[in-house]
N, C-alpha and C positions, 0 to 999 in steps of 0.2 A: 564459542560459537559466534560472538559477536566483531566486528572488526574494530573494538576499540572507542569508537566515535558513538556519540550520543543518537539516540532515535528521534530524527528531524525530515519533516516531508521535504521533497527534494525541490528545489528553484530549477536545477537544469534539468532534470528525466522527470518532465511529470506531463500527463495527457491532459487530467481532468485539475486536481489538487498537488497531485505529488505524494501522494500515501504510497504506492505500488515502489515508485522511486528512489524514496526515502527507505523505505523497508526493503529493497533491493542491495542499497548501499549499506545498510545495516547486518543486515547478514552476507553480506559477498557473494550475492548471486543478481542472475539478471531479475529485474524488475521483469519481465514477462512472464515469469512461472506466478508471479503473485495477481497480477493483470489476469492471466489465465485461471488461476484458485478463485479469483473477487467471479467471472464471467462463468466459472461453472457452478456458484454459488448462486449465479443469476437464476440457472434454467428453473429449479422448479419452484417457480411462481414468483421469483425475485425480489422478494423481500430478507432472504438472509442475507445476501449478495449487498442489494445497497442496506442495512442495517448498519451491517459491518463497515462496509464501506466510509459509512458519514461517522459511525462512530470512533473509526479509526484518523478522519477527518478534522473530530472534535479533539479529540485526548491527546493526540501527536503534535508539538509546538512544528512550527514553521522551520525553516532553516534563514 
């Protein structure tokens, strides 16, 4: 499933960190479907949405 390469937030596809990015090139799909997952993760009351978010923030090295 994975493309091979190590799980690293992304330096070029990133909005906020690079988590969405990173995890885009990681699985070989667009970073928008994950952008889109973090943003409907926001709606009900947005604390799952940024949870996740920072904690995928925290745990994922840099590229």
């Amino acid at each position: 499933m994975s493309s091979g390469r190590p799980l690293r937030r992304s330096r070029r596809n990133r909005v906020i960190a690079g988590v969405c990015g990173g995890l885009g090139e990681f699985f070989g799909i667009s970073a928008f479907w994950f952008r889109l997952a973090f943003l409907i993760a926001l709606l009900p009351g947005g604390f799952p949405g940024i949870l996740g978010y920072i904690l995928f923030w925290i745990i994922i090295p840099s590229e």
